[in-house]
Backbone as a chain_set.jsonl record, in Angstrom:
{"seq": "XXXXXXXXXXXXXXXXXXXXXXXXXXXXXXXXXXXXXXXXXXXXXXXXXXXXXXXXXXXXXXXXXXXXXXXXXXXXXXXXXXXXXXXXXXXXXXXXXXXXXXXXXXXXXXXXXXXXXXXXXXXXXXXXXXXXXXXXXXXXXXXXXXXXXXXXXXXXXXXXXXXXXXXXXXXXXXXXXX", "coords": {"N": [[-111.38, 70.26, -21.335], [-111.517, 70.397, -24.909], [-108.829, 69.945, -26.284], [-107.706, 68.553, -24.36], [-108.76, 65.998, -24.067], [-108.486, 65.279, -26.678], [-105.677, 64.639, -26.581], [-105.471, 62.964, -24.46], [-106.743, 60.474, -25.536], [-105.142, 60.12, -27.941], [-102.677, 59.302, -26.553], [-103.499, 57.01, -25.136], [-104.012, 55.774, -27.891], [-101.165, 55.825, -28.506], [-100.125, 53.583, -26.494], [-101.228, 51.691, -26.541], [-100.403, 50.937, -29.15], [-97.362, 50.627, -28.805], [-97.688, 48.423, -27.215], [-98.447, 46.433, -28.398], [-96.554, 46.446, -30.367], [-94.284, 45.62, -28.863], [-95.526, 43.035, -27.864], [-95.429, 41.714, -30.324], [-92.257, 41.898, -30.272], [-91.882, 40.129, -28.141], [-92.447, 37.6, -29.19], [-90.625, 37.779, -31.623], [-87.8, 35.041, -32.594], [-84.472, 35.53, -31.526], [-82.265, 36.519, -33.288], [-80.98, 34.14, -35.452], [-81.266, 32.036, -33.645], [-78.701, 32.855, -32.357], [-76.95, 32.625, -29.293], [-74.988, 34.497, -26.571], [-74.969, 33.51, -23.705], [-75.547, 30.029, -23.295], [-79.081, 29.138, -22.796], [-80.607, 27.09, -23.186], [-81.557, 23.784, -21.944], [-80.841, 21.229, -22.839], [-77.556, 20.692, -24.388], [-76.297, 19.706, -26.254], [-77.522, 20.325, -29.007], [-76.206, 22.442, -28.71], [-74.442, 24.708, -30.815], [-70.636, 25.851, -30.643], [-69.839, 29.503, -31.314], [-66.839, 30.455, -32.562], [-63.844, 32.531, -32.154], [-61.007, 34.741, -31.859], [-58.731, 35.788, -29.717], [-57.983, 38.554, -29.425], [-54.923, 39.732, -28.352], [-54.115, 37.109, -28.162], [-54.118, 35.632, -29.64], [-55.35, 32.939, -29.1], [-57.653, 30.599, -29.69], [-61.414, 31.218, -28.691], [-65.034, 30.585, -27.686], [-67.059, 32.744, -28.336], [-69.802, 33.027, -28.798], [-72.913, 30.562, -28.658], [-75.062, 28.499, -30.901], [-78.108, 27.358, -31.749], [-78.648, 24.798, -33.421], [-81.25, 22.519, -34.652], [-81.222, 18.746, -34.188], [-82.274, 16.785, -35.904], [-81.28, 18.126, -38.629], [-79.288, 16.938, -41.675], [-75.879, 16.716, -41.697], [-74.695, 18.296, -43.962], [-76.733, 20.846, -43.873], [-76.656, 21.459, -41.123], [-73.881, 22.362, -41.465], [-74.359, 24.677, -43.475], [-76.203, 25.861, -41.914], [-74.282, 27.336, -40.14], [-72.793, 28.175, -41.262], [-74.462, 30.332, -42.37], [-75.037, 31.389, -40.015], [-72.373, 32.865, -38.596], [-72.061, 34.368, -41.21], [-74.178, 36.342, -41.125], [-73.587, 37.46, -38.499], [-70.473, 38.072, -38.017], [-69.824, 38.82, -40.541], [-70.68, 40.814, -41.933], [-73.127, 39.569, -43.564], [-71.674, 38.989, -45.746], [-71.303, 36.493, -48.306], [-71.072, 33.006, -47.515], [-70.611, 29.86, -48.365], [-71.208, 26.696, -48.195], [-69.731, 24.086, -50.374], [-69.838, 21.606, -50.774], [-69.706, 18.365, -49.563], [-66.736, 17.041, -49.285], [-65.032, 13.506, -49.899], [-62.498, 12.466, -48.747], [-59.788, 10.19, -48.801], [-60.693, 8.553, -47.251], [-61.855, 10.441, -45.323], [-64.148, 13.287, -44.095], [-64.69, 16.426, -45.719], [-65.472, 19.51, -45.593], [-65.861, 21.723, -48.298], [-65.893, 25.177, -48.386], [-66.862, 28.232, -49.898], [-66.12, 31.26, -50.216], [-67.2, 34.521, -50.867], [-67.547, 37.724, -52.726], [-69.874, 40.614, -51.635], [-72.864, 41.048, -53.653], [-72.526, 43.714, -55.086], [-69.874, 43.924, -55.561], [-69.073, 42.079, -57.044], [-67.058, 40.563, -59.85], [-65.453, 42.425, -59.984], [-62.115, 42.503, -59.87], [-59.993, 44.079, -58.98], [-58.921, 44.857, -56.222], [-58.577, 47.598, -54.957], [-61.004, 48.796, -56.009], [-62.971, 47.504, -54.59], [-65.53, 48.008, -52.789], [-67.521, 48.714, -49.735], [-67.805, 46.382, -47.275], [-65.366, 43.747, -46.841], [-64.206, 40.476, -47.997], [-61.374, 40.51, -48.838], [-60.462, 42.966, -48.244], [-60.934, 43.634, -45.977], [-61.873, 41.285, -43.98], [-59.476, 40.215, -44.113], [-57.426, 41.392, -43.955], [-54.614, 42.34, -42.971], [-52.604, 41.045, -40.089], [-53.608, 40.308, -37.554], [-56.437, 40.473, -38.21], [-56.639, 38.798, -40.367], [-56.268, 36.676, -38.735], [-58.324, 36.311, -36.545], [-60.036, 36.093, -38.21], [-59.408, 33.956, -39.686], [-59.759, 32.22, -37.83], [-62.119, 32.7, -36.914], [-63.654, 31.111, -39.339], [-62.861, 28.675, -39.673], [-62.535, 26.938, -37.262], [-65.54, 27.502, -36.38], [-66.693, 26.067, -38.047], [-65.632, 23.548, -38.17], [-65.794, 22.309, -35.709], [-64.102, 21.147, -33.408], [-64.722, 20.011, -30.821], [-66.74, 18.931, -30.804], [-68.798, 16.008, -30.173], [-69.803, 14.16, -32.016], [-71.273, 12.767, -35.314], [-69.441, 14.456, -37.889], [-67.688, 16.695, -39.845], [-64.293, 16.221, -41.325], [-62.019, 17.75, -41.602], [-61.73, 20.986, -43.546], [-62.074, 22.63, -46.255], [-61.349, 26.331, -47.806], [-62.648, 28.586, -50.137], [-62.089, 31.198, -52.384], [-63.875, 33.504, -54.318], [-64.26, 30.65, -55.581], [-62.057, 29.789, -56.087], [-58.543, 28.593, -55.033], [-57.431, 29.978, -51.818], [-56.141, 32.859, -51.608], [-54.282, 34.345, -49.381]], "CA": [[-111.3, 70.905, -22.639], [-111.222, 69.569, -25.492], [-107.279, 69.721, -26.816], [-107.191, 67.65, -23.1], [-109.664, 64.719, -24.557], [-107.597, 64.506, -28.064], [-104.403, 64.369, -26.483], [-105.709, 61.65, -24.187], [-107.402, 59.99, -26.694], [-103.594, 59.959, -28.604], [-102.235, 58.883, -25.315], [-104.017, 55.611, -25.141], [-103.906, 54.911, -28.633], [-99.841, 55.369, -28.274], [-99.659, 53.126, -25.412], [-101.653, 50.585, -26.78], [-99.28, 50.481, -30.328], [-96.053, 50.472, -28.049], [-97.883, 47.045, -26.513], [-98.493, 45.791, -29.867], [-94.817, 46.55, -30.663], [-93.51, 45.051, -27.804], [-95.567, 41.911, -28.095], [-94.377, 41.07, -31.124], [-91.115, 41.839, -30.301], [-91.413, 39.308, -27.948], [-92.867, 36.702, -29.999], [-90.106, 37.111, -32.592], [-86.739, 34.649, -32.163], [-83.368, 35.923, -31.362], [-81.819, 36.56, -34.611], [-80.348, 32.852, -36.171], [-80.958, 31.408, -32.553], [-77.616, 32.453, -31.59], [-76.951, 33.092, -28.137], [-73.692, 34.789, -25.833], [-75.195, 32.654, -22.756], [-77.201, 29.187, -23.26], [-80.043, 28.621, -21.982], [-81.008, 25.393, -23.279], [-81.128, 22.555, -21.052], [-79.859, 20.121, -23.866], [-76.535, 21.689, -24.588], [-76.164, 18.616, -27.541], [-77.466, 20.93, -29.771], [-75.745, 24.096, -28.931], [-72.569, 24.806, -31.166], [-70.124, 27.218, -30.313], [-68.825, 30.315, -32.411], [-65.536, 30.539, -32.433], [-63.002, 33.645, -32.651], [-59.756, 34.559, -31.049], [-58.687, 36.585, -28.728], [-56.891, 39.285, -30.372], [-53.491, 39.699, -28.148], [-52.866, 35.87, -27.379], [-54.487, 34.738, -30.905], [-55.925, 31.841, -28.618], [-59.571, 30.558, -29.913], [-62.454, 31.279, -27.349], [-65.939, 30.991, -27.455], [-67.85, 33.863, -28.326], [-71.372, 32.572, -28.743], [-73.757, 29.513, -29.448], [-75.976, 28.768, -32.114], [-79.417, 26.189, -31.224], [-79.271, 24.138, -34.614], [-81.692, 21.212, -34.438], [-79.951, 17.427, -34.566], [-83.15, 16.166, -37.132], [-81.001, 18.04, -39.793], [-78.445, 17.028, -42.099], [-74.574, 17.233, -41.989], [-74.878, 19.851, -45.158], [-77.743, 21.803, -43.425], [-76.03, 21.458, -40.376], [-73.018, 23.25, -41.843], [-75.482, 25.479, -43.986], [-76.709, 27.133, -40.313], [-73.3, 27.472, -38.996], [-72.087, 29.535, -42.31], [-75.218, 31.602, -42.391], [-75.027, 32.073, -38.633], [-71.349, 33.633, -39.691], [-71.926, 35.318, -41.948], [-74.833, 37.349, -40.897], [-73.28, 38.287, -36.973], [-69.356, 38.046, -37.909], [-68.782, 39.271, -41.628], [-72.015, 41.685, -42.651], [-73.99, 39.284, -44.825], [-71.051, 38.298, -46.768], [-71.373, 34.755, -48.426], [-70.381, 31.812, -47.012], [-71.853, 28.432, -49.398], [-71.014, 25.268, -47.878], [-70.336, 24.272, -52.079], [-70.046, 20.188, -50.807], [-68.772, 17.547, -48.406], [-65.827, 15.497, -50.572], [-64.717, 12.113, -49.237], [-60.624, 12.828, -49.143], [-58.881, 9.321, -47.966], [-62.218, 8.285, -45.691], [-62.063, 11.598, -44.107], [-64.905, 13.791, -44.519], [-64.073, 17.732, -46.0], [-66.434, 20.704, -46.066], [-65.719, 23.069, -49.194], [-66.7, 26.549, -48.552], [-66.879, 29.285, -50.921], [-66.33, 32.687, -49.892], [-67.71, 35.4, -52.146], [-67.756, 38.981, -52.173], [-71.508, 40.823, -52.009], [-73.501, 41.375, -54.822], [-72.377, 45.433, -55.697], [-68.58, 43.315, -56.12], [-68.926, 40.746, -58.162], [-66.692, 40.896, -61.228], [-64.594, 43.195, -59.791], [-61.018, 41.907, -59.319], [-58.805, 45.322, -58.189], [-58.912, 45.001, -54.886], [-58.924, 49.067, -54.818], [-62.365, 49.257, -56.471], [-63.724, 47.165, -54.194], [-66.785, 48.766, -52.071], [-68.05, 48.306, -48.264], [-67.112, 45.194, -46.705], [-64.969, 42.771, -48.378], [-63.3, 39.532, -47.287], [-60.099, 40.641, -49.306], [-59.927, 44.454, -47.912], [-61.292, 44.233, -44.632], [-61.618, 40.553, -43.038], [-58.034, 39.036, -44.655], [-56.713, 41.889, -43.928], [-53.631, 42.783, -41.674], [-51.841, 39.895, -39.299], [-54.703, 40.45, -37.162], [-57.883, 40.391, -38.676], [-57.036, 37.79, -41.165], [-56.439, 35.608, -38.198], [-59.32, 36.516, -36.439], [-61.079, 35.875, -39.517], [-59.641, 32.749, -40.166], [-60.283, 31.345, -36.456], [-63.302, 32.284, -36.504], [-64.375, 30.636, -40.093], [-61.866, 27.544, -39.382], [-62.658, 26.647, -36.24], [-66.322, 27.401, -36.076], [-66.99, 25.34, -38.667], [-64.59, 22.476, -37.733], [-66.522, 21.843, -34.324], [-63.413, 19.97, -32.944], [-65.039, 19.132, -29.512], [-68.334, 17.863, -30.745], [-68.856, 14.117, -30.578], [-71.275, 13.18, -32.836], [-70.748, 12.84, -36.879], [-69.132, 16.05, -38.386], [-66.582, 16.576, -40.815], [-62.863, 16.337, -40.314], [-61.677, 18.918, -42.055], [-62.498, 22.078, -43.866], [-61.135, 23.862, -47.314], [-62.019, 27.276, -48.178], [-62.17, 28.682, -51.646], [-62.797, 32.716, -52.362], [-64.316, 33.226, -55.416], [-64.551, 29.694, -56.37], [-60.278, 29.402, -56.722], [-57.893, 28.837, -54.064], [-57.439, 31.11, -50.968], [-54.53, 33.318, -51.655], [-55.105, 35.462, -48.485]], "C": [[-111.136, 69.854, -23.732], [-110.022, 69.377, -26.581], [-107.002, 68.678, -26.029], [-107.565, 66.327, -23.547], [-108.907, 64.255, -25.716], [-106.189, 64.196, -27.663], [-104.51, 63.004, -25.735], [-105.869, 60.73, -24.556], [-105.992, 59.135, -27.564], [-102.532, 59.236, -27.609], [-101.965, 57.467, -25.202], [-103.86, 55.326, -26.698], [-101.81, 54.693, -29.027], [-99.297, 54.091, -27.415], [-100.287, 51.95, -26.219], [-100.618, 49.814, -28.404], [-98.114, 50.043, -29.747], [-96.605, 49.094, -27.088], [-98.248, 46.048, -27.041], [-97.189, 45.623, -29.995], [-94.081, 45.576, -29.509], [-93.904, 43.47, -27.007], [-95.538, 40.765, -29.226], [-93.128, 40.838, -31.034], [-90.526, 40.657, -29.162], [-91.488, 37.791, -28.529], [-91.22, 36.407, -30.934], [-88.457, 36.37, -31.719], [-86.018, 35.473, -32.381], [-82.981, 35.442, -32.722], [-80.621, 34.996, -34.692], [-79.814, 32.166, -34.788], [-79.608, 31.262, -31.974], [-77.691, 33.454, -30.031], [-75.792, 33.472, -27.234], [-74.175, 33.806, -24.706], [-76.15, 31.288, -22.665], [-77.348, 29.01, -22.438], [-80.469, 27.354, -21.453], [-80.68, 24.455, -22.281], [-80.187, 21.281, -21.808], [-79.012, 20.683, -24.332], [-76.091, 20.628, -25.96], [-76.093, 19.489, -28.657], [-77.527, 22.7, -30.066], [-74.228, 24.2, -29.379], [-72.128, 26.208, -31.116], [-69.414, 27.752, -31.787], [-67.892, 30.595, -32.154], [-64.865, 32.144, -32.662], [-61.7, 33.518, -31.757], [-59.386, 35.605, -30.39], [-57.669, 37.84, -29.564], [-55.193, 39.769, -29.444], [-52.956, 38.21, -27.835], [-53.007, 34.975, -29.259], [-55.505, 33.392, -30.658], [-56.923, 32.033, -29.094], [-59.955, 30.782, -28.485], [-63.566, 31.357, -27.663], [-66.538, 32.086, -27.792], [-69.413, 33.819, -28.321], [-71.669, 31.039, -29.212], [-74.709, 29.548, -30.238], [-77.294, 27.627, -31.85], [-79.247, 25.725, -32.845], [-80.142, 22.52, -34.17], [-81.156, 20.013, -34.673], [-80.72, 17.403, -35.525], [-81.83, 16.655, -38.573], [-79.59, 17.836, -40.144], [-77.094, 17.571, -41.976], [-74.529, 18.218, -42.42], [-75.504, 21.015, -44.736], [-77.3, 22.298, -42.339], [-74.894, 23.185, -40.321], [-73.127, 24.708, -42.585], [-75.402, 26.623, -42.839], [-75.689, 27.718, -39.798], [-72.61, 28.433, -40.436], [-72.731, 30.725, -42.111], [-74.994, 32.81, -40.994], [-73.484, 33.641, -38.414], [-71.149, 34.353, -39.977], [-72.679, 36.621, -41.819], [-74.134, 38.389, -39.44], [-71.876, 38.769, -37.164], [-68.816, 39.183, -39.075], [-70.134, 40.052, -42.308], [-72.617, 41.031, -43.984], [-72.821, 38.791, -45.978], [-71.337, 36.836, -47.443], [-70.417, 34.013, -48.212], [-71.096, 30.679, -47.578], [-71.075, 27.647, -48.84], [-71.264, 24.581, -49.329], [-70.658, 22.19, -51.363], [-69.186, 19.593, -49.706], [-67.944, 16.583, -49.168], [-65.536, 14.385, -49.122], [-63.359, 12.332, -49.581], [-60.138, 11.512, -48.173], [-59.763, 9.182, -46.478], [-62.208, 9.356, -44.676], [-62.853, 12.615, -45.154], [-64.839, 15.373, -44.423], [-65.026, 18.403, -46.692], [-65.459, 21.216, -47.356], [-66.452, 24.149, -49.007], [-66.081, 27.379, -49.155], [-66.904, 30.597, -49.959], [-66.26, 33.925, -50.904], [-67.875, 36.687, -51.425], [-69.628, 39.706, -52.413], [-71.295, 41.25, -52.913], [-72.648, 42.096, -56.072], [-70.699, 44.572, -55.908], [-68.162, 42.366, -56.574], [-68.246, 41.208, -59.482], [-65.133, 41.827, -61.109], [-62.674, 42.278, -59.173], [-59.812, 42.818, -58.843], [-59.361, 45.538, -57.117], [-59.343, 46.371, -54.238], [-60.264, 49.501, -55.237], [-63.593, 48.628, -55.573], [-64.481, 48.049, -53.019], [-67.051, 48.13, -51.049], [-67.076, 47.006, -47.549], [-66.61, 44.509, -47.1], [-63.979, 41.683, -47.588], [-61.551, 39.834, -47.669], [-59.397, 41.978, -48.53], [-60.144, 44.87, -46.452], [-61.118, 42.775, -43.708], [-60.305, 40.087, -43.146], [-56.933, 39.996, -44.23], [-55.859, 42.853, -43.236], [-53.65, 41.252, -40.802], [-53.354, 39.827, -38.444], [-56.079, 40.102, -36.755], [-57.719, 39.255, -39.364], [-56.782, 36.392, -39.931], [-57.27, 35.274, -37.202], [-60.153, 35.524, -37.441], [-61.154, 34.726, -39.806], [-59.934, 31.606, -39.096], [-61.832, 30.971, -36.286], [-64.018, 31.472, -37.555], [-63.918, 28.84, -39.737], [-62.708, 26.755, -38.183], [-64.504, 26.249, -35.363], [-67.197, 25.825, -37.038], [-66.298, 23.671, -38.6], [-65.051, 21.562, -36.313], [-65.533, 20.89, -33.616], [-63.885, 19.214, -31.5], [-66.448, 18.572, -29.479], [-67.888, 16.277, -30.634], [-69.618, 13.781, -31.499], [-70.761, 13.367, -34.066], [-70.811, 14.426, -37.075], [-68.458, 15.377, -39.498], [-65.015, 16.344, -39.953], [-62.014, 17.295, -41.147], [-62.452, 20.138, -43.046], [-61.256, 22.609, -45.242], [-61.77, 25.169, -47.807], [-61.509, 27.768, -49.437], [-62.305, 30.371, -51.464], [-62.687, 32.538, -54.213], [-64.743, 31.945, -56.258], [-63.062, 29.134, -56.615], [-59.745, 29.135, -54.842], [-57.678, 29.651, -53.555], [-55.89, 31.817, -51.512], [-54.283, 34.449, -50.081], [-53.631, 35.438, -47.408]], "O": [[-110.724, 68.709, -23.547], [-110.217, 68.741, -27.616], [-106.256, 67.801, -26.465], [-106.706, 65.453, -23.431], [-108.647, 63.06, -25.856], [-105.524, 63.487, -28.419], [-103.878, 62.024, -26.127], [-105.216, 59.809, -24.066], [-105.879, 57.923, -27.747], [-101.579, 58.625, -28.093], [-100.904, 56.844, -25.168], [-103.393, 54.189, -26.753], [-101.29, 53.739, -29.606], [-98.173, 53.634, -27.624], [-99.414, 51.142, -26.538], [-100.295, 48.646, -28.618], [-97.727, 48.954, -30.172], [-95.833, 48.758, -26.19], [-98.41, 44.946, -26.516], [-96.704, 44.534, -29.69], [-93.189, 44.802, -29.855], [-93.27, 42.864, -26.143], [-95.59, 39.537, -29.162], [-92.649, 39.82, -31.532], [-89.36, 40.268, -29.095], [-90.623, 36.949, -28.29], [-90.683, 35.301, -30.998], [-87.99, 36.83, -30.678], [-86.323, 36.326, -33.216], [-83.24, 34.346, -33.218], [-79.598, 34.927, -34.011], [-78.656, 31.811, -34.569], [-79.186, 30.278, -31.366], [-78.247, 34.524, -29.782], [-75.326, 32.374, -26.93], [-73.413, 32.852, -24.864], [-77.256, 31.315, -22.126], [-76.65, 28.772, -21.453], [-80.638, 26.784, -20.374], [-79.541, 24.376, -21.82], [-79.2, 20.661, -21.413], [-79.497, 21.584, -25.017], [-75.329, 21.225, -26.72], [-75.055, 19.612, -29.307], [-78.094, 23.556, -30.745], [-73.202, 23.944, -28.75], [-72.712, 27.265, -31.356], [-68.863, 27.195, -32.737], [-67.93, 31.266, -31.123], [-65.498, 32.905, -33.395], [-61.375, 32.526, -31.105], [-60.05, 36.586, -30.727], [-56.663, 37.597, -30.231], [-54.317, 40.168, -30.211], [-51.828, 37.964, -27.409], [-52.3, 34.132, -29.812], [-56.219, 32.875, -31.516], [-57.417, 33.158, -29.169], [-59.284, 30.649, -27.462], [-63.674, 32.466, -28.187], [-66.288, 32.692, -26.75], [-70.085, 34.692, -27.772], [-70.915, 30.395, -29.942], [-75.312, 30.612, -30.376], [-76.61, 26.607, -31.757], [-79.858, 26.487, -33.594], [-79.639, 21.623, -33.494], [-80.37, 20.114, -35.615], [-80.202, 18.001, -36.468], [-81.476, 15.799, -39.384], [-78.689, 18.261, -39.421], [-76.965, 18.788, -42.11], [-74.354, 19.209, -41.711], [-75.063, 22.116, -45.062], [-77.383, 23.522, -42.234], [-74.935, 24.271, -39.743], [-72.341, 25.643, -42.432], [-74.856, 27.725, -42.796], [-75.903, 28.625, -38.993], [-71.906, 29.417, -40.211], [-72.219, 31.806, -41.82], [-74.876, 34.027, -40.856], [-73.61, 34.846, -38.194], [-70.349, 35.181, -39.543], [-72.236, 37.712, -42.177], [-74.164, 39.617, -39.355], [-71.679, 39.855, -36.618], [-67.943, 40.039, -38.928], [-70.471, 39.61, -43.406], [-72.666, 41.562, -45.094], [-73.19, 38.245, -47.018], [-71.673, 36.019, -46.586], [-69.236, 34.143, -48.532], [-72.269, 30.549, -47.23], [-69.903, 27.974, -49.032], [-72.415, 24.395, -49.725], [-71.742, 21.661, -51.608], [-68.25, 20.125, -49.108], [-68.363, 15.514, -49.612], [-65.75, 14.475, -47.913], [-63.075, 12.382, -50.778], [-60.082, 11.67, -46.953], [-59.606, 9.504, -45.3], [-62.477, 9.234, -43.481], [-62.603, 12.837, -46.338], [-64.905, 15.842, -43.287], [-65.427, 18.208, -47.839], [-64.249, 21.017, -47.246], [-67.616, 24.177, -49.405], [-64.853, 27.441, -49.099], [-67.73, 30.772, -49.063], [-65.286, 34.166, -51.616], [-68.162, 36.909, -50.248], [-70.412, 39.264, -53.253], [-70.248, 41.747, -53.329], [-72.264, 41.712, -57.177], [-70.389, 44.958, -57.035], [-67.04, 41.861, -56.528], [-68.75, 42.105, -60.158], [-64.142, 41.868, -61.837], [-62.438, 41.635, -58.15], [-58.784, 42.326, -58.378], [-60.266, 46.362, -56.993], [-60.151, 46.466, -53.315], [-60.667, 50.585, -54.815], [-64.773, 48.97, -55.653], [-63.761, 48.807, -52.369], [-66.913, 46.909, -51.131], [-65.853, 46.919, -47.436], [-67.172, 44.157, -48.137], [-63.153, 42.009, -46.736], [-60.639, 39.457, -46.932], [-58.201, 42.085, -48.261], [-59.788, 45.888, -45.859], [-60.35, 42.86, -42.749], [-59.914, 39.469, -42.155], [-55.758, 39.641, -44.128], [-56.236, 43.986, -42.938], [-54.595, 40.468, -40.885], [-54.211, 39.119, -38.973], [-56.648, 39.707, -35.738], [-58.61, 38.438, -39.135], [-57.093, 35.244, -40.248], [-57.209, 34.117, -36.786], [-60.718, 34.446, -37.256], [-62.193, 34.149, -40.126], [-60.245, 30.44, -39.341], [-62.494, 30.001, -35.916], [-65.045, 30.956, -37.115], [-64.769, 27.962, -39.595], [-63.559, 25.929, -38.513], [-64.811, 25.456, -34.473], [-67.974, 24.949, -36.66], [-66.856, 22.759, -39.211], [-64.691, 20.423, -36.016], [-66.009, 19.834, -33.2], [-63.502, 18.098, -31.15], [-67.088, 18.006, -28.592], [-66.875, 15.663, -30.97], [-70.061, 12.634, -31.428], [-69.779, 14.106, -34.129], [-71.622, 15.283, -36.722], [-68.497, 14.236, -39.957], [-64.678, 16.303, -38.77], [-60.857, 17.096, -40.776], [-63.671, 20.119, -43.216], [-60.051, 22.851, -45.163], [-62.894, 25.004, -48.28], [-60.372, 27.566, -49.865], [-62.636, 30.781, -50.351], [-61.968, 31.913, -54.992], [-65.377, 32.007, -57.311], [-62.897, 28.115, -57.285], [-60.36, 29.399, -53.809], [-57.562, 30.631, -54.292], [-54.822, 31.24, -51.716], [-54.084, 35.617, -50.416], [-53.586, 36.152, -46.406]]}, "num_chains": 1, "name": "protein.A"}
C-alpha cells in the first residue's frame, strides 16, 4: 500500500539523520577537553580539577583538563579558569586580570564577577540565578568547596614545570570579603 511505502520512505530518511547526528556527535570534542578518567598517554599535559570532599573538607581530584604545553603561563591559566567556570560555577566569570611579580614569586590575580543580568547590582537580595556571593560563598560548606576548588585548581601545587606560586582573588575588581 501506499501509507506502507511513505512510512518506509520516512523510516530510512529518519535513520539516515540519526547517523548524521551521531556522526557529528562523534566528531565533536568533549566539552573544554576535560576529562573524569585520562586517557592520554602523556599525562604532562593533563591538569587536575580540584574540589573537596564535602565531610572531611580534604582536596581530591575530580577531573582533568588536556591543555597544550606550546601555550603561555597566562593562557595556560586562561584554560584552567574557563574550564571552571563553565563545569563548576555555570558560566560565571573567572579573568585571570595578570601575573604580578610579588618578592620573585610569581601571583595570578583573578577576578571574579557576577553574570551579565547582575552587574551593578550590589544588594545581595536582588541578585538573580547563580551568584558567587549567594550561592558559591555561601554557607561553611560551599564557600569552601568553592574556594578549594578555585584555590587549588588554579595553584597546580604538584606540577613541576613553571607555574605560579601563588594566587589572589578579587570579586568585582575589590578585595574578597567572602
Amino acid at each position: 500500500s501506499k501509507e506502507v511505502s511513505t512510512i518506509k520512505e520516512e523510516n530510512v530518511n529518519l535513520e539516515k539523520t540519526v547517523k548524521d547526528l551521531n556522526d557529528k556527535l562523534s566528531k565533536q570534542e568533549p566539552k573544554n577537553n576535560i576529562a573524569k578518567e585520562p586517557s592520554i598517554k602523556d599525562k604532562s599535559n593533563l591538569y587536575p580539577i580540584y574540589t573537596a570532599d564535602t565531610d572531611t573538607y580534604k582536596k581530591q581530584i575530580d577531573a582533568y583538563i588536556y591543555i597544550p604545553k606550546e601555550l603561555e603561563l597566562k593562557q595556560k591559566l586562561d584554560t584552567l579558569a574557563k574550564a571552571l567556570s563553565e563545569a563548576y560555577f555555570d558560566n560565571l566569570p573567572i579573568q585571570v586580570v595578570n601575573i604580578k611579580d610579588v618578592d620573585n614569586k610569581k601571583v595570578a590575580v583573578i577576578n571574579l564577577d557576577e553574570s551579565s543580568e547582575n552587574q551593578g547590582i550590589s544588594d545581595f537580595s536582588k541578585l538573580k540565578g547563580s551568584t558567587w556571593a549567594t550561592k558559591y560563598f555561601q554557607g561553611s560548606t560551599g564557600g569552601t568547596i568553592t574556594s578549594t576548588q578555585l584555590i587549588e585548581t588554579m595553584l597546580q601545587r604538584d606540577y613541576s614545570g613553571q607555574w605560579i606560586d601563588g594566587v589572589k582573588f578579587l570579586y568585582k575588581n575589590k578585595d574578597c570579603n567572602f
